[in-house]
Every structure is written in structure tokens, then in C-alpha cells.
Wavefront OBJ file of the C-alpha trace (Angstrom):
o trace
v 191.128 25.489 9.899
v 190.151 26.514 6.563
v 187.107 28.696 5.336
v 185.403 25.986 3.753
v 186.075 23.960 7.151
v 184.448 26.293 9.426
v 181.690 27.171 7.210
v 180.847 23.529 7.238
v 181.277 23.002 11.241
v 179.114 25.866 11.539
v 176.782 25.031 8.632
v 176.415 21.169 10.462
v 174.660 22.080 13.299
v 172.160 24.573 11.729
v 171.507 21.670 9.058
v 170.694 19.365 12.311
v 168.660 22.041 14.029
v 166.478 22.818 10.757
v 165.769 18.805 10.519
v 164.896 18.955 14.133
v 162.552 21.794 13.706
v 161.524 20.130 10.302
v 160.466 16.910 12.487
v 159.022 18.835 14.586
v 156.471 21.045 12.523
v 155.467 17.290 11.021
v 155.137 15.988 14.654
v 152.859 19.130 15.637
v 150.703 18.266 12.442
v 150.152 14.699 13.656
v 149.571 15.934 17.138
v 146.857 18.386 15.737
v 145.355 15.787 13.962
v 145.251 13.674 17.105
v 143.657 15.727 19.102
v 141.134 16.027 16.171
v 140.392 12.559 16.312
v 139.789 12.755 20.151
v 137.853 15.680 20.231
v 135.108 13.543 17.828
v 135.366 10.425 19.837
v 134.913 12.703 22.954
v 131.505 15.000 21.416
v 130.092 11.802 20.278
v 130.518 9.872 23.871
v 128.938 13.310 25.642
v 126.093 13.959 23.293
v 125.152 9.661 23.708
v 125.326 10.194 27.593
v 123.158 13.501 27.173
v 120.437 11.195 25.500
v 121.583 11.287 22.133
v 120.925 8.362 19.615
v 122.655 7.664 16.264
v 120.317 4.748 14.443
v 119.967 3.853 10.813
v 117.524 1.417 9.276
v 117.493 0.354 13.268
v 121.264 -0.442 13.340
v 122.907 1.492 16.346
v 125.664 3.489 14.422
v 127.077 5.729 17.222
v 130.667 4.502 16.483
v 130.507 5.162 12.955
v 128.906 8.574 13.589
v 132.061 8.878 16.387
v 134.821 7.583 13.196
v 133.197 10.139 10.793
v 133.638 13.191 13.776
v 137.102 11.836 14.662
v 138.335 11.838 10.777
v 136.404 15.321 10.108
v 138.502 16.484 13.195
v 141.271 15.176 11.991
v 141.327 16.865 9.117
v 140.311 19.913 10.475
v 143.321 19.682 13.334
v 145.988 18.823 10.394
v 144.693 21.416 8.181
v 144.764 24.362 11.457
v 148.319 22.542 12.518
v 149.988 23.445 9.103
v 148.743 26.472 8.719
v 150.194 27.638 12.508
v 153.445 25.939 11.093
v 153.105 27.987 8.231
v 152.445 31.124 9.953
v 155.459 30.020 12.544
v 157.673 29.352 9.853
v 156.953 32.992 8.321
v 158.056 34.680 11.570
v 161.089 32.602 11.864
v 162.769 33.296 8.418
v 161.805 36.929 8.965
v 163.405 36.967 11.986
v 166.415 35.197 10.628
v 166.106 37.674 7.468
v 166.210 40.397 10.291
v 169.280 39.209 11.873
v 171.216 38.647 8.653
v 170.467 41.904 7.984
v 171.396 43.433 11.043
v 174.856 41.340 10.891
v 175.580 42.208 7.170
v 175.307 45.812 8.158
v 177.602 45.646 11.599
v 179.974 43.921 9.103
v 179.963 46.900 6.376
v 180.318 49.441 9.256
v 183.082 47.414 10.953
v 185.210 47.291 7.509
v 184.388 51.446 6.654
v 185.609 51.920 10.686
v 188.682 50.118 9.755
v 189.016 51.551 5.968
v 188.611 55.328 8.466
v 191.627 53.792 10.346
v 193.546 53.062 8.039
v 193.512 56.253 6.447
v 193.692 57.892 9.842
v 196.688 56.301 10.450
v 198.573 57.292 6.836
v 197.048 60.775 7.810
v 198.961 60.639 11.253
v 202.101 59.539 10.608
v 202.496 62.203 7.483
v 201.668 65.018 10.185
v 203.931 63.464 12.816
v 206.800 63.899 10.293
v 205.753 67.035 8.300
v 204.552 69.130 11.239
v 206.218 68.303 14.660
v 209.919 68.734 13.613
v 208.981 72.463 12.550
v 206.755 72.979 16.146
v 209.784 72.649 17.956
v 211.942 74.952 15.995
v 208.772 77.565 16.398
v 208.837 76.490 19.999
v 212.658 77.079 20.710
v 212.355 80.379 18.668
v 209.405 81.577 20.805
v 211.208 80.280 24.308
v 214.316 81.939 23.449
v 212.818 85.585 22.085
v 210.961 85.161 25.355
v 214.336 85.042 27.787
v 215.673 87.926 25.873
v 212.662 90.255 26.789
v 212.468 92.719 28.994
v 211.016 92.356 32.313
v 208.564 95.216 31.322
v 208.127 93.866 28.173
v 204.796 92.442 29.078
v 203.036 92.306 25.784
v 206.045 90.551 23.760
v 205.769 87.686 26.558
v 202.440 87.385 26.380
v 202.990 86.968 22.817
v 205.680 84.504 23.057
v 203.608 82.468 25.917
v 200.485 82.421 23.524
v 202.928 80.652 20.796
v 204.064 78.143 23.157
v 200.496 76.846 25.043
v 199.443 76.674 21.003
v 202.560 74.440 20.276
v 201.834 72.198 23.328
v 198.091 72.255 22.149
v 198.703 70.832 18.677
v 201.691 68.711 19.979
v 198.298 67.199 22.025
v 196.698 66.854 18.998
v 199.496 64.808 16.914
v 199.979 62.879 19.959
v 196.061 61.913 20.046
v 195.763 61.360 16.506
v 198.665 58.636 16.774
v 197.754 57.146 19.757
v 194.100 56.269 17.949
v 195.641 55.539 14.635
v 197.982 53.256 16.296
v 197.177 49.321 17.003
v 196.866 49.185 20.679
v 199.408 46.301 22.197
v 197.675 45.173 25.120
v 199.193 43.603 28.458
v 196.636 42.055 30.233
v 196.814 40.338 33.254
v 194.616 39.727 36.261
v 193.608 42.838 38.418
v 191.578 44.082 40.507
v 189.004 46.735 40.040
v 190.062 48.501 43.120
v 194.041 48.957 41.898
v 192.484 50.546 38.655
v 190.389 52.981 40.667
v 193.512 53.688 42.987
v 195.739 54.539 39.643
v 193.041 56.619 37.608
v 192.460 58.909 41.200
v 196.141 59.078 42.045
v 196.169 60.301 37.955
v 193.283 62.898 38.500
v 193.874 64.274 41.999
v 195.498 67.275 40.959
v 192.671 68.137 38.463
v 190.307 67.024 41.000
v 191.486 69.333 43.884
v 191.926 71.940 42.052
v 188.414 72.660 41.321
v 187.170 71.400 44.719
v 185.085 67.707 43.780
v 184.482 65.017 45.754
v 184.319 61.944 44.408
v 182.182 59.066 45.647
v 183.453 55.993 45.075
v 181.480 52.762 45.913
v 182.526 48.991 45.211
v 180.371 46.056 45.452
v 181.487 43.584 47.687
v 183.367 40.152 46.493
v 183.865 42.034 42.825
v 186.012 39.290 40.605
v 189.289 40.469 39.041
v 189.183 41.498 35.685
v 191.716 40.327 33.137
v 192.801 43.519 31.195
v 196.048 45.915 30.802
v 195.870 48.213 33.546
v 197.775 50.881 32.900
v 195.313 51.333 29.506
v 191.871 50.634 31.536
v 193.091 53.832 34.353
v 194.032 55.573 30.647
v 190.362 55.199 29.939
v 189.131 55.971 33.436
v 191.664 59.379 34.220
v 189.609 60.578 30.953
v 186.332 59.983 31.570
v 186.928 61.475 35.168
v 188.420 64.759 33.275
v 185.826 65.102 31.231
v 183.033 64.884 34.350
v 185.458 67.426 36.442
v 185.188 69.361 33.121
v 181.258 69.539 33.151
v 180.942 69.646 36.552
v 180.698 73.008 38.816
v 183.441 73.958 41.692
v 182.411 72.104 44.211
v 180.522 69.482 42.834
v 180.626 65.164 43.046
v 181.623 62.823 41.209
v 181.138 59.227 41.575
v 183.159 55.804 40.978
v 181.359 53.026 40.861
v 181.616 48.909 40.333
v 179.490 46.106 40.078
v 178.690 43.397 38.754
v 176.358 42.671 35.892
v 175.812 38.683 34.875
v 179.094 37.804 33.980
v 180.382 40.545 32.649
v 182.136 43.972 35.240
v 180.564 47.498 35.020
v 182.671 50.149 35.791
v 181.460 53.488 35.746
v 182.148 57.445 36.319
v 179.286 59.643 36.714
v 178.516 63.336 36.864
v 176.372 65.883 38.357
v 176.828 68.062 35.147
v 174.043 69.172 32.137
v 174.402 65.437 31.051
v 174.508 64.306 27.336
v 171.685 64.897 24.978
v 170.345 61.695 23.782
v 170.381 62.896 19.984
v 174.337 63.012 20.484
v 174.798 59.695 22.929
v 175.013 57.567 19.251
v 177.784 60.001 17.535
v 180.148 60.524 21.016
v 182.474 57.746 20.298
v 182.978 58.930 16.887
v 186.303 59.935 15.881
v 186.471 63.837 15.476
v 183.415 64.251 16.932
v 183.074 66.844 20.116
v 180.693 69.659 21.639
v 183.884 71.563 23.067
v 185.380 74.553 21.268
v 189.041 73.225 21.811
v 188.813 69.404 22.074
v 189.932 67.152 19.143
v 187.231 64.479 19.370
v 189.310 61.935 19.746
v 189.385 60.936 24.122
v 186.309 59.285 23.611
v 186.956 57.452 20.193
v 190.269 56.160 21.644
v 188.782 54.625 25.294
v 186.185 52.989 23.340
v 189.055 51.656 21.264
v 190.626 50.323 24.204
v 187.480 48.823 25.902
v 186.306 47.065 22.805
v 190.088 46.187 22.859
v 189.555 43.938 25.708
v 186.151 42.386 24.148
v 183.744 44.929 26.144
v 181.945 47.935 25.640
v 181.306 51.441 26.471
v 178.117 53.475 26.781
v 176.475 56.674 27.869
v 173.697 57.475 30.214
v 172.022 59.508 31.869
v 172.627 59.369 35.545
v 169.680 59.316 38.146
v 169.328 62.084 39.274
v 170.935 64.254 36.428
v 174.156 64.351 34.896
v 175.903 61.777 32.343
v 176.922 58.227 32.808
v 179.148 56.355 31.132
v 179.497 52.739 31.475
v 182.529 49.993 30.798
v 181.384 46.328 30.695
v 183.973 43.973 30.868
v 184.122 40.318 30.899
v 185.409 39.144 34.431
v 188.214 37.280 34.766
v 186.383 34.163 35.928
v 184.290 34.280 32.559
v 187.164 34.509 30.388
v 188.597 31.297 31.457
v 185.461 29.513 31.107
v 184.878 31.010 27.631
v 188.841 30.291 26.735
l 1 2 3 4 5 6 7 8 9 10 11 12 13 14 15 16 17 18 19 20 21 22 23 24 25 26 27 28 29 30 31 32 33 34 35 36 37 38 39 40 41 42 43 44 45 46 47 48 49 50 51 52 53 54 55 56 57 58 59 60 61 62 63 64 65 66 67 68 69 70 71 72 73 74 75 76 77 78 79 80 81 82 83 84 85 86 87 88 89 90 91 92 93 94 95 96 97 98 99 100 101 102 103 104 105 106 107 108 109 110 111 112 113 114 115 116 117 118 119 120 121 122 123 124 125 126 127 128 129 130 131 132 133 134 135 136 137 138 139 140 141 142 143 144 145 146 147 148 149 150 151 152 153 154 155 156 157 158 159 160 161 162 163 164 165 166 167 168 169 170 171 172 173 174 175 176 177 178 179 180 181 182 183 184 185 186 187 188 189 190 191 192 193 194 195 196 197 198 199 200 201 202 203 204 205 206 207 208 209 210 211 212 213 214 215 216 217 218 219 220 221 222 223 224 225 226 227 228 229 230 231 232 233 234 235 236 237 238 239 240 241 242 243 244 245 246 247 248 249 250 251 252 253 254 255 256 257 258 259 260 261 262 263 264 265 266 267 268 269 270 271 272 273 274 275 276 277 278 279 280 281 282 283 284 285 286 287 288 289 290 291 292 293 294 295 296 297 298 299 300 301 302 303 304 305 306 307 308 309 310 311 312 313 314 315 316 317 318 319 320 321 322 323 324 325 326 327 328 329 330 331 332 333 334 335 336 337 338 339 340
């Protein structure tokens, strides 16, 4: 289907609906102006039964006093009837004025996103070539001066372990940066919510244990499958549990949850940590953007990447009770097909 073809199938049934709306402001007038008319027949039958007379020269006139009320209401109704459509019709094309708005401006942000992207990715693949190749010479170097040491050497192995956890760390980075600047190549298939859970907690249990948290997981009953890539949706999930065990105290909960919201699947991981300010809940998804002193910014840009990916989206809370909450809404499996 061509442009011009879809902009006329969609332009076709807005055409209708304004004609319809059209007919129907002229069919309010009318009604207005009705009811005008019946509202004078009606005052002049009351006031005759309350003992009111219309003569003139002796002639009863009460219906032609009732025609003159009826046409003066009339009037009055068709004149008050056009001026609610007018009024109506102002609200409607400011409303429409609104959402054109709103839509141009999701459109410029969605083409400077991808224009960011597409730089990002240029950007990526020029450090992937320029910068890894020479990490793991520095890397070898550093592991090999670090056999040769001395046992009581301790402050030329320190050195040499320093060099190598910074390698790894920027090797992290590089990896990150490609991983977001890369299109995603999805999988999906149907699966169940509880498989995902199973996979992101198998993922995190060692992270998990290691600083003592519980997590509470709870599943509504009868949850639909989703249709999504699994291994990318417990990606998504094993990082938003790190970064709660992350915030979180020894000791402390976490929580798993999933339920269903109208059509659509909520999965979400929750904390009992300081939570997210809500000046910062709009900029966390950004690319590059992060409150830690070591992170790259980029865990939360890429899972919203993913979930938007699979026609969903991702926010952030606050959780009752304290702590953050972040939220993935994806269409059900179910829903899908219907749409499809």
C-alpha cells in the first residue's frame, strides 16, 4: 500500500465521522428549536388552565398567542443550540489541536532517539575496533608481569590486579555500548511468565545469596502466556533484580511480582531501598544517564529497548511502602492474536 493509499483509507473514515458529527450539530439545532416550540405551546396551555385569557376585539386568540410563544422559542432554542455547537466545536478542534501536537512532538523525539542511535552505533563500533584489540594486549601484559612476581611482592600484584578489574570494567562498557547500539533480533514465542521468573532467579542467585535477600515472588493465578523472546525478557529482569540487590541492605526483600492489567501483563521487581526521586523517574531510561559513580547508564536504556521491542513499556514507581518499582507491561499472548 502506498502513502497516498493509506492516507486516504485513513483520511475516509474521519471524512465520514466529521459528516456524522456535521449532521449531528444540525440535528441538535432542530431539536433545540423543537423543544422551543413545545415549551410555548406548553406555557400557553398552563397559563389558560390557571385562568388565563388571550382575547382581541372579542376573538379568542389563545392559539395564535401559543404560535407566536412556540416561534419566539424556537428561535430562542436554535439560536442557544448553535451557540452550544459552537462552543462544542471549539473544545473539539482544541482538543484535536492538542493531540496533533502532542503526536508531532513524540514523532520529533522518536526520529532525534533514532538520529542518537545512529550515531551511538558509528560511535560503538569505532571503539570496538580502536580500543579492545589494545585492552587485551594491556591485559596479557598485566597477567603475565603478574605470574612473574614474587610471592612477597604484594604491591606489584596489587598493581597488576588493579589493571586487569579496569580492563574487564571497560571491556563491560564496549560490550554495553554495542549491545544498545545494536538492532535487537528478537525470537519470540509463547511463554510463560513463570519460566521467565525461573531463568532471571536461577541468573541472580549468586548475587542474591551473597548479600543475604529474600525475594518474594507472587503470581496471579490463570496469568496468560506472553508472546516474547525469553532469553531477552530474563535479560531485562536479571538487571532490574541487580540493580534492587544493589540498593537494597544485607538482609533485605525483594519482590517478583505478575498480574494482569486489561489486556496487557505487568511484570514487576520491587525494592525495599531509598527508592527513585521523582525529579529523576523521567531521565532513568536515558542513555548515559546514572546516579552511580561506576555505572555506564546504559542497563536501563537497553531493557527499555527491549520491552518497547516487544510493543510494551517500562516504568518506575514508587513501591508502597518505600522503595522503587519498576513496571513491564506487555501485551498477552491472547491479545496479540486478536490484534494480529
Amino acid at each position: 500500500m502506498t502513502s497516498n493509499e493509506r492516507f486516504e483509507a485513513t483520511s475516509a473514515p474521519q471524512a465520514r465521522g466529521l459528516s456524522s458529527m456535521q449532521r449531528g450539530r444540525i440535528s441538535r439545532r432542530w431539536w433545540w428549536a423543537v423543544g422551543g416550540v413545545l415549551a410555548g405551546f406548553f406555557d400557553t396551555a398552563m397559563m389558560s388552565k390557571l385562568g388565563f385569557t388571550f382575547e382581541a376585539n372579542g376573538y379568542d386568540v389563545t392559539l395564535l398567542v401559543g404560535c407566536y410563544f412556540g416561534v419566539s422559542f424556537a428561535v430562542l432554542g436554535f439560536l442557544l443550540g448553535r451557540e452550544y455547537e459552537w462552543r462544542r466545536r471549539d473544545q473539539e478542534t482544541t482538543a484535536l489541536l492538542e493531540s496533533q501536537v502532542e503526536a508531532i512532538n513524540a514523532a520529533r523525539a522518536r526520529l532525534v532517539q533514532s538520529e542518537k542511535l545512529a550515531a551511538l552505533g558509528q560511535l560503538a563500533t569505532a571503539i570496538a575496533h580502536e580500543v579492545r584489540n589494545p585492552l587485551g594486549v594491556i591485559r596479557s601484559a598485566a597477567q603475565g608481569v603478574s605470574e612473574t612476581l614474587r610471592v612477597e611482592d604484594t604491591d606489584g600484584r596489587r598493581a597488576c590486579s588493579f589493571i586487569l578489574t579496569e580492563i574487564d570494567r571497560l571491556n563491560n562498557v564496549i560490550s554495553s555500548l554495542l549491545a544498545f547500539a545494536r538492532p535487537l533480533r528478537l525470537a519470540p514465542r509463547q511463554v510463560a511468565v513463570g519460566q521467565v521468573f525461573d531463568a532471571a532467579l536461577m541468573l541472580a542467585r549468586e548475587e542474591l545469596s551473597g548479600k543475604g535477600l529474600r525475594v518474594s515472588r507472587r503470581e496471579a493465578a490463570d496469568l496468560p502466556s506472553v508472546r516474547a523472546d525469553p532469553d531477552l525478557l530474563s535479560q531485562v529482569l536479571l538487571g532490574l533484580l541487580a540493580n534492587a540487590a544493589d540498593v537494597t541492605s544485607p538482609g533485605g526483600e525483594l519482590f517478583l511480582e505478575a498480574r494482569r492489567v486489561d489486556s496487557a501483563i505487568e511484570l514487576a521487581v520491587a525494592d525495599t531501598g531509598p527508592g527513585v526521586p521523582a525529579d529523576l523517574r523521567a531521565r532513568i531510561f536515558e542513555p548515559f544517564f546514572t546516579t552511580r559513580e561506576r555505572g555506564t547508564g546504559l542497563g536501563l536504556a537497553i531493557a527499555r529497548q527491549i520491552v518497547e521491542a516487544h510493543g510494551g513499556r517500562i516504568d518506575v514507581g514508587e513501591r508502597s511502602g518505600g522503595g522503587a518499582r519498576f513496571a513491564i507491561r506487555l501485551p498477552s499472548a491472547v491479545a496479540q492474536e486478536i490484534a494480529a
